[in-house]
N, C-alpha and C positions, 0 to 999 in steps of 0.2 A: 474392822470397824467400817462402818458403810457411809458412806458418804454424806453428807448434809446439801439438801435444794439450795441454791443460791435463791437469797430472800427476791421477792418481787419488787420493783418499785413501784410506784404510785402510779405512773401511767400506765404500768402492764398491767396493775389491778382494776383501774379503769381500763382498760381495752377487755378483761377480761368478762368486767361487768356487764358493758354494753354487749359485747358477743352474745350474751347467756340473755340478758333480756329481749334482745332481736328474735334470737334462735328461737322463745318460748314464743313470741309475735308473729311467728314465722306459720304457726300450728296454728291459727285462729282465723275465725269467719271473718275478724275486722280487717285482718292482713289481704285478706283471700279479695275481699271488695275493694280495700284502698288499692292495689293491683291493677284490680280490674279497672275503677274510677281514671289512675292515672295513665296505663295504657288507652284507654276510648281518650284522654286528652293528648297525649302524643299522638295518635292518630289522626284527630284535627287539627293540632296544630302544623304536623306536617301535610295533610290538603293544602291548610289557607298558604302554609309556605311555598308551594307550588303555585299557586295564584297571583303572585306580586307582581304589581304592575309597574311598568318602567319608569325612569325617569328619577327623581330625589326622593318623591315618594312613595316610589320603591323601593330604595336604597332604605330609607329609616324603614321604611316595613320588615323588610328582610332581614337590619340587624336586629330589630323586637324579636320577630320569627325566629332565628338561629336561639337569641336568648334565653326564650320560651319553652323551644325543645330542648336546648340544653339544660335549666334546670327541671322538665320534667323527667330528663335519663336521670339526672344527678337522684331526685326524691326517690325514684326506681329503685336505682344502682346501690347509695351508700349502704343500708341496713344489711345486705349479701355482702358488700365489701367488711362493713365491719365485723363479721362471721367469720369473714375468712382471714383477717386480722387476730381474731382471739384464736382458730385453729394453726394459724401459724406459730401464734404464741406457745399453745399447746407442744406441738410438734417438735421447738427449738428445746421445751423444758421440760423433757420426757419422765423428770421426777414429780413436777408438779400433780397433784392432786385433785384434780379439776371436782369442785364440789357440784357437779348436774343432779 
């Protein structure tokens, strides 16, 4: 008798979902530009971060600056992260069924 998939929970079927809709965003000209849009902004952002000028206000410059690159990795970053959150998902529940 072969075994039955342990059912999913609700978060692994949402981690599942967002994976599958990233992955399909991943294949599109709009993907390909927002990319591009938010790289040309990391790299201004990190110029003027090099520019800050001393003193307090520089200080408040710099923590805007660091903010600023940090969440344009993050906008970058998460949509690959949560990719690789649903192929982990994958990977761990090798019975699952993955409807692509």
């Amino acid at each position: 008798m072969a075994k039955q998939p342990t059912p999913l929970s609700e978060e692994e079927k949402e981690i599942l979902r967002r994976g599958r809709v990233f992955q399909f965003l991943f294949n599109t000209e709009g993907w390909k530009l927002y990319r591009e849009v938010l790289q040309e902004q990391l790299d201004i952002a990190g110029t003027q971060a090099v520019a800050i000028p001393e003193g307090i206000d520089g200080i408040i410059q710099s923590v805007a600056a660091k903010g600023t690159l940090k969440g344009l990795r993050l906008a970058l970053e998460t949509p690959s992260l949560i990719v690789q959150q649903r192929q982990d998902l994958i990977e761990r529940n090798p019975d699952y069924d993955d409807p692509d």
